[in-house]
LOVOVO-104836 format. One record per residue (C-alpha): residue number from 1; residue in one letter; z, x negated, y negated. Coordinates in steps of 0.001 Angstrom, whole numbers, plus 500000, padded with zeros to 6 digits. Example, Ala and Ser with C-alpha at 12.3 -4.5 7.8 and 13.67 -1.06 7.14 Angstrom:
<atoms>
@resi:1, resn:A, z:507800, x:487700, y:504500
@resi:2, resn:S, z:507140, x:486330, y:501060
</atoms>
This chain:
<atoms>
@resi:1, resn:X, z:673428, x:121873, y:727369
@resi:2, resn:X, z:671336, x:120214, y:724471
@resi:3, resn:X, z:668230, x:122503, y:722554
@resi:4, resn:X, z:665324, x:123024, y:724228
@resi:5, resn:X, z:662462, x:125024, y:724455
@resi:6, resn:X, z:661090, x:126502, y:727583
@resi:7, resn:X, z:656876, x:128052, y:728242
@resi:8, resn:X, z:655500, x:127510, y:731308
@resi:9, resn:X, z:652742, x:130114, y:731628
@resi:10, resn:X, z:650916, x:129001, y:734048
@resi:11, resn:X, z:649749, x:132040, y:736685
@resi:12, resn:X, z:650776, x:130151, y:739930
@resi:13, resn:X, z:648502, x:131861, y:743062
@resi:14, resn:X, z:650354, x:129999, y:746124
@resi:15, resn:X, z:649362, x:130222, y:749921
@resi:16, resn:X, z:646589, x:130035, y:752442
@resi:17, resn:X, z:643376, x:131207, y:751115
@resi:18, resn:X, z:643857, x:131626, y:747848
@resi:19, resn:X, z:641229, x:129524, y:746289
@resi:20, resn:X, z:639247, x:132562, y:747618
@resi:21, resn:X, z:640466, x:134683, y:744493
@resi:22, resn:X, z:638897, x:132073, y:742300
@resi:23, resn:X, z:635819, x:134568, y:740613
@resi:24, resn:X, z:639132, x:136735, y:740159
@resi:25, resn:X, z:641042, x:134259, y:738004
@resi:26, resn:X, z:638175, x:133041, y:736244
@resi:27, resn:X, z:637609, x:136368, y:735222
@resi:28, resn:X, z:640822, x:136960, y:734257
@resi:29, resn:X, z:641438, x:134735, y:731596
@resi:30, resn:X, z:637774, x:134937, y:730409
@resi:31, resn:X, z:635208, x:132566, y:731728
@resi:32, resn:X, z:631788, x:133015, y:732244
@resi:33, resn:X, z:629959, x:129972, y:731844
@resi:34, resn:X, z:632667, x:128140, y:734056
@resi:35, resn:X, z:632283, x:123597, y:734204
@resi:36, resn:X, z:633546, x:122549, y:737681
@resi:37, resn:X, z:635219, x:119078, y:737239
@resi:38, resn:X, z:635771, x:117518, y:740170
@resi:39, resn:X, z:636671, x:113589, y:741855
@resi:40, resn:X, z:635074, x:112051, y:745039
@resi:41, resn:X, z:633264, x:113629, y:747893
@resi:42, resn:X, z:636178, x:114996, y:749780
@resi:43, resn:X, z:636068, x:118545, y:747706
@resi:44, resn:X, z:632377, x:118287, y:748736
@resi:45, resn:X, z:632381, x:117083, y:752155
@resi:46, resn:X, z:635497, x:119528, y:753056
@resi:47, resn:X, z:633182, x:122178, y:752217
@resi:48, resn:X, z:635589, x:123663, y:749104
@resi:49, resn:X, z:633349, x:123266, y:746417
@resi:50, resn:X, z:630228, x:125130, y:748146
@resi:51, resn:X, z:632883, x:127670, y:749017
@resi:52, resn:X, z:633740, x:128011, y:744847
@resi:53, resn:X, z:630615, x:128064, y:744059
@resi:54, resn:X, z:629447, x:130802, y:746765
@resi:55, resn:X, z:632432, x:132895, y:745225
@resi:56, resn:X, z:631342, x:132329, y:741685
@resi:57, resn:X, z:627618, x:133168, y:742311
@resi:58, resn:X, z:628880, x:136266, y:743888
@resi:59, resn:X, z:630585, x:137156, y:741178
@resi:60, resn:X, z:627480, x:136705, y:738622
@resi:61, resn:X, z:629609, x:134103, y:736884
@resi:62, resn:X, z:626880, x:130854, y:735903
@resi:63, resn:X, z:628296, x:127244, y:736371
@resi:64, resn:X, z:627377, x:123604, y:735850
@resi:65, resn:X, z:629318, x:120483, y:738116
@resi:66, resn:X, z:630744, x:117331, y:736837
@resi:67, resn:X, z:631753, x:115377, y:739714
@resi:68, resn:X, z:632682, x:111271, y:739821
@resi:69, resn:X, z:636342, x:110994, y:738565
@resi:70, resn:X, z:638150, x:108354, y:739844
@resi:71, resn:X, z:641493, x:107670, y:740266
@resi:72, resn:X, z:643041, x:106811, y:736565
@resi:73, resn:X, z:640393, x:108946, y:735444
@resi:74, resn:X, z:638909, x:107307, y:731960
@resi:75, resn:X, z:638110, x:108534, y:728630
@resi:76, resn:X, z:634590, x:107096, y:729286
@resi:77, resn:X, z:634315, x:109599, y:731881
@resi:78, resn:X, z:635626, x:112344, y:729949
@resi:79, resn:X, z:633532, x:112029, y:727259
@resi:80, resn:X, z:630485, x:112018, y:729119
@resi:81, resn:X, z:631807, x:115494, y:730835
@resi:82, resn:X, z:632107, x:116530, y:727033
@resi:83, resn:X, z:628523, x:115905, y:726565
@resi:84, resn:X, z:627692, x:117957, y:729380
@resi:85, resn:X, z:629324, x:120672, y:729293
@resi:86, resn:X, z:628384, x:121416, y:725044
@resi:87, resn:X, z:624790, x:121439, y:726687
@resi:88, resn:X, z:625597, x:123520, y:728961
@resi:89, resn:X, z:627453, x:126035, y:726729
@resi:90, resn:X, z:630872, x:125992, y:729109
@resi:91, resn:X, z:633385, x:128513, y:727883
@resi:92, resn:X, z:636009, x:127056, y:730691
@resi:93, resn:X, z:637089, x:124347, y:732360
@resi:94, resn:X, z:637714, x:124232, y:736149
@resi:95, resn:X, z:639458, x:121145, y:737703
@resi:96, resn:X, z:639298, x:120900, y:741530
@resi:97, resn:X, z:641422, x:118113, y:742813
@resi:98, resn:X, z:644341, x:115971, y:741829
@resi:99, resn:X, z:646024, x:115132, y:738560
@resi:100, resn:X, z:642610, x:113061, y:737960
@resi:101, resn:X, z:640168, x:116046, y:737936
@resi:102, resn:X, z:642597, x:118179, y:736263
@resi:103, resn:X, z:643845, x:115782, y:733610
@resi:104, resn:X, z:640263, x:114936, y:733350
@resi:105, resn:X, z:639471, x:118462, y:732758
@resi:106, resn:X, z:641961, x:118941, y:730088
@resi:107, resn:X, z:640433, x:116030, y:728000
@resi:108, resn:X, z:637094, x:117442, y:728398
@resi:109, resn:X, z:638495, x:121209, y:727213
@resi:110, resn:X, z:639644, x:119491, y:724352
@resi:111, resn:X, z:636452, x:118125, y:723567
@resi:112, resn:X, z:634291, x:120850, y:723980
@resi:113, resn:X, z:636694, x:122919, y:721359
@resi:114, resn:X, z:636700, x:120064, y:719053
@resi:115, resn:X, z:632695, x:118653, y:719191
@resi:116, resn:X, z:633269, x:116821, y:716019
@resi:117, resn:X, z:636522, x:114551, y:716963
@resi:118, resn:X, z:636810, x:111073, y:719202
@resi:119, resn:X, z:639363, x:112802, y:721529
@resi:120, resn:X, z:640725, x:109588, y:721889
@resi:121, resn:X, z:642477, x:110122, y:718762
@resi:122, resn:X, z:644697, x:112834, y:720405
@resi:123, resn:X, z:645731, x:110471, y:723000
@resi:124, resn:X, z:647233, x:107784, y:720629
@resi:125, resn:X, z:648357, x:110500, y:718302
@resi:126, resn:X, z:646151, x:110117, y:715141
@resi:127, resn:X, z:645794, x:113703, y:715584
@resi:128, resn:X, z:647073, x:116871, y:717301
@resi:129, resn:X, z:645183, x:119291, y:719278
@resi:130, resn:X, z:644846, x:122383, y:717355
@resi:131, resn:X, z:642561, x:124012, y:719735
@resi:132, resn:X, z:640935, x:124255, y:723388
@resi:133, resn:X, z:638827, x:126410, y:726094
@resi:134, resn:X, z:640720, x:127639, y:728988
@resi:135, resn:X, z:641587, x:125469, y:731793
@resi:136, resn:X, z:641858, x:126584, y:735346
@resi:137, resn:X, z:642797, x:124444, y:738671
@resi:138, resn:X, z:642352, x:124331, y:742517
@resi:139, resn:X, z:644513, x:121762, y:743584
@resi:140, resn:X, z:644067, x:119467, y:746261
@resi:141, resn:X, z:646430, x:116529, y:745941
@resi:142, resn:X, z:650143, x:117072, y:745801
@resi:143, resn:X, z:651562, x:114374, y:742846
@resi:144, resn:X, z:650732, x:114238, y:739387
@resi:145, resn:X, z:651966, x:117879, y:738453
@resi:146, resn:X, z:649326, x:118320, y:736262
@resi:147, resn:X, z:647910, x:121778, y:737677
@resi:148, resn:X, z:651690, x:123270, y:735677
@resi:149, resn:X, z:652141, x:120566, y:733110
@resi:150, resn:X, z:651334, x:120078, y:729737
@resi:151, resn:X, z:650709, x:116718, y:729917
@resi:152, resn:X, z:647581, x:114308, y:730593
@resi:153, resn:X, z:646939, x:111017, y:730899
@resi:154, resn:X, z:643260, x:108893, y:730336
@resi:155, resn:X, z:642644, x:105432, y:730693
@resi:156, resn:X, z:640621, x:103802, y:727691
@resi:157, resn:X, z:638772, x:101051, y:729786
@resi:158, resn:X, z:637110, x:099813, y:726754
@resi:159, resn:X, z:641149, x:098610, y:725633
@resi:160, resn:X, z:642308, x:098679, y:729019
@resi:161, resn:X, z:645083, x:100964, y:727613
@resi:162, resn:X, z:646513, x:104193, y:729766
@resi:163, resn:X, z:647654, x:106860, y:727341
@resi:164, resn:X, z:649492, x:110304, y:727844
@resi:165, resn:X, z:649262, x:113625, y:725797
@resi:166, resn:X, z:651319, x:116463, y:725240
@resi:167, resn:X, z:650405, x:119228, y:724273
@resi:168, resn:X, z:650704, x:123350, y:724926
@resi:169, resn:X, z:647085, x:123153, y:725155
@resi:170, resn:X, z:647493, x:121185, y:728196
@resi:171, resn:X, z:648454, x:124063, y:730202
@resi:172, resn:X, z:646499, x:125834, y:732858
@resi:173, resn:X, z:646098, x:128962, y:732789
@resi:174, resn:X, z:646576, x:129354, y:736107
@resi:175, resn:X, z:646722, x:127014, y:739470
@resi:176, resn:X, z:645508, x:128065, y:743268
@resi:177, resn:X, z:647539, x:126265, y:744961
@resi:178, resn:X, z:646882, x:126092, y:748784
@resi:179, resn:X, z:648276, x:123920, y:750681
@resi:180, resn:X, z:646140, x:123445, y:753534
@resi:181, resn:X, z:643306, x:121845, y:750870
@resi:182, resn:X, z:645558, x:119031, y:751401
@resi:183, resn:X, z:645604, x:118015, y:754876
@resi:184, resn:X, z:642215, x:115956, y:754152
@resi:185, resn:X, z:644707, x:113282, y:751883
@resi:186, resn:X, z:644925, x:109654, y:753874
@resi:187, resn:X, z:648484, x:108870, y:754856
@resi:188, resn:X, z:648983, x:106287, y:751610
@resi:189, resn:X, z:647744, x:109292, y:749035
@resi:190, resn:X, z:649940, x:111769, y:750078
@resi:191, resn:X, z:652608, x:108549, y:749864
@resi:192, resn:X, z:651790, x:107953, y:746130
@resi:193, resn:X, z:651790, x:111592, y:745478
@resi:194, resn:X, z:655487, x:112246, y:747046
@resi:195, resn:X, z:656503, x:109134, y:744982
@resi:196, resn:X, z:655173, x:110446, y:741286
@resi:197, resn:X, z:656871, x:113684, y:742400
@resi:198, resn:X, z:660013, x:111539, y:742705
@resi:199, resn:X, z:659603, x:109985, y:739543
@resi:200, resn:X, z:658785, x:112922, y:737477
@resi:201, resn:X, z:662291, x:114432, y:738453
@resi:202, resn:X, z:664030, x:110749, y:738704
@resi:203, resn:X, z:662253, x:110123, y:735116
@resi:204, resn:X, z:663900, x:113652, y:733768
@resi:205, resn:X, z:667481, x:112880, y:735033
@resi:206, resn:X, z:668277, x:109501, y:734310
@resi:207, resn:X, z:668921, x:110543, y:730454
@resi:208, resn:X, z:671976, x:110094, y:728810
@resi:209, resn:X, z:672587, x:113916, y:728832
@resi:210, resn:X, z:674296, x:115401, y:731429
@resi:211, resn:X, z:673729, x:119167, y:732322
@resi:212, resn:X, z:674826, x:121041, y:735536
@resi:213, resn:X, z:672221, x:123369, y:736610
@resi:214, resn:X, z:669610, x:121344, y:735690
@resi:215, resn:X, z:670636, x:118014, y:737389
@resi:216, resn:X, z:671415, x:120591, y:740457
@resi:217, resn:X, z:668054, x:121799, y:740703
@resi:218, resn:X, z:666717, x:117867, y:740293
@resi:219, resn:X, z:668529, x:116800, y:743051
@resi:220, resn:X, z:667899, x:119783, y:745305
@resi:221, resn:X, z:664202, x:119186, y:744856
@resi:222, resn:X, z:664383, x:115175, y:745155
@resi:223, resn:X, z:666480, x:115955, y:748431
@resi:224, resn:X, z:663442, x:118236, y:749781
@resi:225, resn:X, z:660171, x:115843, y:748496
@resi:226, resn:X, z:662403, x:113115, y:750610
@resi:227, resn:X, z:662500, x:115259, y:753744
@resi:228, resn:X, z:659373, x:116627, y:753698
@resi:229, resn:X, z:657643, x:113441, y:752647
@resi:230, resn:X, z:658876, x:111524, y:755560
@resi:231, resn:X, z:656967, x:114151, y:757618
@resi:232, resn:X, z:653956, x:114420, y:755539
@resi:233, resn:X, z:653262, x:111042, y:755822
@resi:234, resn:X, z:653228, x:111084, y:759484
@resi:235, resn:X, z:651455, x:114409, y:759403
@resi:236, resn:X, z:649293, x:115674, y:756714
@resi:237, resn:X, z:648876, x:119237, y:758843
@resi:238, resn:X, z:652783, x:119947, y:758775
@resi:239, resn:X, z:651960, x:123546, y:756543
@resi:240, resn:X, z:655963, x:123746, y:756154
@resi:241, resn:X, z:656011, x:119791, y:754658
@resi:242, resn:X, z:652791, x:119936, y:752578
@resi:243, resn:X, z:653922, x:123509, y:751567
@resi:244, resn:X, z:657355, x:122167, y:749989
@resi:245, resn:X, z:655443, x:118665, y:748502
@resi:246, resn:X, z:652747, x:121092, y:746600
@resi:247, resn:X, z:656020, x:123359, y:745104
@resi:248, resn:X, z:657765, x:120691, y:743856
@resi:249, resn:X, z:655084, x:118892, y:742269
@resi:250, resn:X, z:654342, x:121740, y:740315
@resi:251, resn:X, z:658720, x:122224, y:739533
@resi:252, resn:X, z:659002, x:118464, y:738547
@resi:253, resn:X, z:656528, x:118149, y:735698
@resi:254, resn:X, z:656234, x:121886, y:734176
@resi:255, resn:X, z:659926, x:120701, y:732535
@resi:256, resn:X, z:662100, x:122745, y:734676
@resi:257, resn:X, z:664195, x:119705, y:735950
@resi:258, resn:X, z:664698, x:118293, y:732327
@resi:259, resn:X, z:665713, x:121105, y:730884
@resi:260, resn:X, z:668691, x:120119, y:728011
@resi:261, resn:X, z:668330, x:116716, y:728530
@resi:262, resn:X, z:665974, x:113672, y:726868
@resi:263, resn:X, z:663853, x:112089, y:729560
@resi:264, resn:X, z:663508, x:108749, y:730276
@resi:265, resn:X, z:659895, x:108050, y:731669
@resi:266, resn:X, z:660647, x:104607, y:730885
@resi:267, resn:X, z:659117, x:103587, y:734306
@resi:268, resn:X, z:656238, x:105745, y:734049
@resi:269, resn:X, z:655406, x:103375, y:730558
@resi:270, resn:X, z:655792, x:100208, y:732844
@resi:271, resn:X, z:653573, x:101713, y:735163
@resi:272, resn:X, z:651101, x:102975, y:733080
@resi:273, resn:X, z:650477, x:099427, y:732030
@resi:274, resn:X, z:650264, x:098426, y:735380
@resi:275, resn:X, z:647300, x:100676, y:736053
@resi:276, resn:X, z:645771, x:100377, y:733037
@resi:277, resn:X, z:645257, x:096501, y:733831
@resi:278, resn:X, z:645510, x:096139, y:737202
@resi:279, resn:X, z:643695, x:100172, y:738256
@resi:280, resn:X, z:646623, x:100176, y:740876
@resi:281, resn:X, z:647286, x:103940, y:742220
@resi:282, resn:X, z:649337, x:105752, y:739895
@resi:283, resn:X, z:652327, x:106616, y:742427
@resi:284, resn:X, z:652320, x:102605, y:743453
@resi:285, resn:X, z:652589, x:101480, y:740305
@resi:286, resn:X, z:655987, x:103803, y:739895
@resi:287, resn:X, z:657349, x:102382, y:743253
@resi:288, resn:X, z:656937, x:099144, y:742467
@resi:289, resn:X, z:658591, x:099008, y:739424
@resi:290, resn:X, z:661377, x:101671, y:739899
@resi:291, resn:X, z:663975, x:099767, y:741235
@resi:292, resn:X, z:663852, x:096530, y:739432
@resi:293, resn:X, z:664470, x:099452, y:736693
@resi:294, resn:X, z:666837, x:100780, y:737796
@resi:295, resn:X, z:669335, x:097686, y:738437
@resi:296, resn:X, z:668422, x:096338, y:734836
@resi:297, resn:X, z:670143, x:099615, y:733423
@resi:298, resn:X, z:672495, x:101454, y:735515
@resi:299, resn:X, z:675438, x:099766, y:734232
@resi:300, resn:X, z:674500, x:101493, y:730734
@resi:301, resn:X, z:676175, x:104824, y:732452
@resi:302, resn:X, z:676815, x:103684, y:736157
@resi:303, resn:X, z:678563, x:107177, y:736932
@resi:304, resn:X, z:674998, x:109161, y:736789
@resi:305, resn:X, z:673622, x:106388, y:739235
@resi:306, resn:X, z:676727, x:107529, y:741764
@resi:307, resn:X, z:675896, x:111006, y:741155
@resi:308, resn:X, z:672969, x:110185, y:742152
@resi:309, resn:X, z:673376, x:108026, y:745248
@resi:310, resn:X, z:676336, x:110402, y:746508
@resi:311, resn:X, z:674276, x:113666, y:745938
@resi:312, resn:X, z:670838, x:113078, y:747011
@resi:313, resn:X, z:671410, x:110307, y:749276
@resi:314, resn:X, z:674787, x:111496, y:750268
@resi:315, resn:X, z:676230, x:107719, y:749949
@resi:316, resn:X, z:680064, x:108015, y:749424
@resi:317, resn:X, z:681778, x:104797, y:750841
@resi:318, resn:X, z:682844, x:102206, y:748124
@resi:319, resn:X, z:683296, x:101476, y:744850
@resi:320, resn:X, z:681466, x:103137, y:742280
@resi:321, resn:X, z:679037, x:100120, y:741234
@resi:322, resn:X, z:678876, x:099963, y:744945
@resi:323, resn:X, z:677861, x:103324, y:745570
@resi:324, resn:X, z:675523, x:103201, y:742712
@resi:325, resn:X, z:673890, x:099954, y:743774
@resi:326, resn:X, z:673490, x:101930, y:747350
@resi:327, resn:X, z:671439, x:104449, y:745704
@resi:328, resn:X, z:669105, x:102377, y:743992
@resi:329, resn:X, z:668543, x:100810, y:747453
@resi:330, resn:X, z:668012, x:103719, y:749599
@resi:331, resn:X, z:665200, x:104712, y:746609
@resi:332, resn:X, z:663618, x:101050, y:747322
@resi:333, resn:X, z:664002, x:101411, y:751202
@resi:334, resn:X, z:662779, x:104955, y:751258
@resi:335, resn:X, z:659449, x:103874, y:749171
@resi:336, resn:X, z:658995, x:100852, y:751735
@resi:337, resn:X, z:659557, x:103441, y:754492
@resi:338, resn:X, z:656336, x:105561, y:753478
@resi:339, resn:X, z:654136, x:102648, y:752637
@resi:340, resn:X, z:654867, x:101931, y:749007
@resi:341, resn:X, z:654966, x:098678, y:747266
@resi:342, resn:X, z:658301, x:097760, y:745676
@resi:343, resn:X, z:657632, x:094626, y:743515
@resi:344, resn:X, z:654255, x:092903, y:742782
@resi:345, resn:X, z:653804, x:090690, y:745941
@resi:346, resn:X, z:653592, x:093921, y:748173
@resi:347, resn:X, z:650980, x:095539, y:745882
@resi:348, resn:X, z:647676, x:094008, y:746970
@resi:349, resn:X, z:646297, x:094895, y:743508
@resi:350, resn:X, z:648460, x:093029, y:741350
@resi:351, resn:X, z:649753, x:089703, y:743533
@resi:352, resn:X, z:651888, x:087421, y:741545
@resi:353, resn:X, z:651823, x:086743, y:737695
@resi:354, resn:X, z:651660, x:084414, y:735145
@resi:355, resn:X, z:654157, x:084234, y:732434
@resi:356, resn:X, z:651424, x:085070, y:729890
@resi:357, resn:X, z:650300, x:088435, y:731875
@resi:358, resn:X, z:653779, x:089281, y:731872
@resi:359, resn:X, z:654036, x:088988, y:728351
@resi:360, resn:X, z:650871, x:090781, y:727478
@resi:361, resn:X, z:652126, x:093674, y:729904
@resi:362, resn:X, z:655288, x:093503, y:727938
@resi:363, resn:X, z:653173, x:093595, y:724621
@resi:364, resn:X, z:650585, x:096746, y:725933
@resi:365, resn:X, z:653376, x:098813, y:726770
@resi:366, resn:X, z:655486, x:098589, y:723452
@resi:367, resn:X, z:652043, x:099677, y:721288
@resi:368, resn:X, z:651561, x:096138, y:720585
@resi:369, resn:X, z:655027, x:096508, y:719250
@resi:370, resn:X, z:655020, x:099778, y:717603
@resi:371, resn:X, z:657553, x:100831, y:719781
@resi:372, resn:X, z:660350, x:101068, y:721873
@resi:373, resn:X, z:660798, x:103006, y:725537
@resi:374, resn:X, z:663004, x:105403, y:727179
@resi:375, resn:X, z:666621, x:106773, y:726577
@resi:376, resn:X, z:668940, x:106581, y:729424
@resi:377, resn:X, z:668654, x:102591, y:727873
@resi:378, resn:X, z:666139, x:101699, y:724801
@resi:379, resn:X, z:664098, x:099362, y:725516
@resi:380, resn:X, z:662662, x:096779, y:723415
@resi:381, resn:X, z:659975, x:094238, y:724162
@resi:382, resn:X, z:662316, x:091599, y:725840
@resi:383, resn:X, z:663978, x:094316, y:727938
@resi:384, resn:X, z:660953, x:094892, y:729197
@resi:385, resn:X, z:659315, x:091870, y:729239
@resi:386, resn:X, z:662491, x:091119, y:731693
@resi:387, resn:X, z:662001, x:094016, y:734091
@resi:388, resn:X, z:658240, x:092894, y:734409
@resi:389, resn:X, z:659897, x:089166, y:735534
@resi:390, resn:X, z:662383, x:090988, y:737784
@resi:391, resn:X, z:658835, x:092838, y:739646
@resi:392, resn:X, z:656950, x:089759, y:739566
@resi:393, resn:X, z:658536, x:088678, y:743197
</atoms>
């Protein structure tokens, strides 16, 4: 197993109810002047924010909401949340929602801490984050993995450009987590978020690294988000199938199924640029791209492809480019089963490019050619340039 490092200290509180021990956690980890960030009117018209804010008057703790983020949430938006909650004199951040509120209220943590900085600048790594209030979550949306993570991602919409930071100071310190708050989510939401969930793990174990345990766990968990997302889909008040979506959004991005190996994300960067231009959902942009992906490189090490096919999708007959091929497909055919679009004709968003978008995508997601992407195969601007041709059908 390669080096790594392992701190995940987020204080998980899992189960029905449990957004009623909110004043508790707050509390906890020091808040008392507490900035409620928060998306669309579903937290309000579910009745969950009234019910936060009941518990945190109770408790004599004083508040101020931020509400409006939208999916892709932008820096724009962030700063403006900054602004607010400096006037307000917010000594933590609370994110009620998806990865949007939450990665939303990360950036806004950061700003508060650091008045004097264009947080921006963290984002495209001019600088690190050196400091930040304490960030709490309720979450509400199954998919981005944010509530565990130490990662977030804003969209400049001034540039158009979708940016992701890492960071320790990205981490919660703790995440209610119930998952009846999510039987509210429209059929195609809860289909994007199984999808990210997917690619979070897919993105950690297609690396050229191969380690036992931790490929084990990734496939166990990509075999359960498959099962239970088939149901969830059909039925966003199966407890048991929401239940085992919420857990392993949380497992696939806090770094547990990466551990010893050097992830990919090389699809998340196509993505990224997808949304960025084209504001198509986050999970979408991941399905849509995935498999084109995936048949452009699995030849660099076709054996982890049949590991894959024959141990999550339990495909075993034929040869091993076969088998591997098999796999891809049955990712492709599984996304199409739960309403996700698998190359740029089926996303109603994008529709089919021109040669010159798909060369400025190519350009955007290189750093206007300040870089290359992922590891399982490095990509340069023509690779991807190429995969972009292979989606535009």
């Amino acid at each position: 197993m390669n080096h790594f490092t392992y701190w995940s200290p987020t204080e998980v509180v899992f189960g029905k109810n449990t957004e009623c021990e909110i004043a508790k956690y707050v509390k906890k980890y020091g808040g008392s002047k507490v900035f409620i960030v928060y998306g669309g009117g579903s937290v309000v018209r579910s009745g969950l924010l009234k019910r936060v804010t009941d518990m945190l008057d109770a408790a004599g703790i004083s508040y101020a909401e931020f509400g409006g983020v939208q999916p892709n949430p932008s820096l724009e938006h962030a700063k403006e949340g900054i602004a607010q909650a400096i006037k307000f004199g917010a000594d933590f951040i609370l994110g009620i929602g998806g990865g949007s509120a939450i990665d939303t209220a990360k950036g806004i943590a950061h700003g508060v801490a650091n008045p004097d900085v264009d947080i921006w600048k963290y984002w495209t790594n001019e600088l690190r984050v050196e400091k930040s209030l304490p960030v709490g979550t309720i979450l509400t949306i199954s998919a981005a993995g944010s509530e565990t993570s130490s990662s977030s991602v804003l969209t400049n919409k001034a540039t158009g450009s979708k940016r992701g930071l890492d960071t320790r100071y990205n981490r919660p310190k703790f995440a209610i987590m119930n998952p009846e708050l999510t039987y509210t989510l429209p059929a195609y939401q809860v289909a994007c978020g199984v999808t990210d969930i997917m690619m979070h793990t897919l993105d950690r174990y297609f690396n050229p690294l191969e380690n036992e345990l931790t490929d084990a766990i990734a496939e166990a968990l990509l075999r359960t988000v498959v099962a239970s997302g088939t149901v969830a889909v059909r039925d966003s008040h199966n407890y048991d199938a929401m239940s085992e979506i919420m857990w392993a959004g949380s497992l696939s991005h806090n770094g547990l199924t990466g551990l010893g190996g050097a992830g990919d994300f090389a699809p998340h960067q196509l993505g990224h640029e997808l949304s960025g231009m084209f504001d198509i959902a986050h999970g979408a942009s991941l399905a849509t791209v995935w498999g084109h992906w995936a048949r452009y490189v699995y030849k660099t090490k076709e054996s982890r492809f049949v590991r894959y096919a024959k141990n999550v999708w339990h495909i075993t007959e034929g040869t091993d480019e076969e088998i591997a091929l098999a796999g891809i497909q049955a990712t492709v055919d599984y996304f199409k089963s739960i309403g996700m679009p698998t190359c740029f004709s089926e996303a109603e968003e994008i529709g089919i490019q021109s040669d010159d978008v798909l060369k400025d995508l190519a350009y955007r997601c290189t750093f206007e050619g300040a870089r290359a992407i992922g590891s399982f195969r490095v990509l340069d601007g023509d690779d991807i340039y190429q995969i972009y041709k292979m989606v535009n059908v």
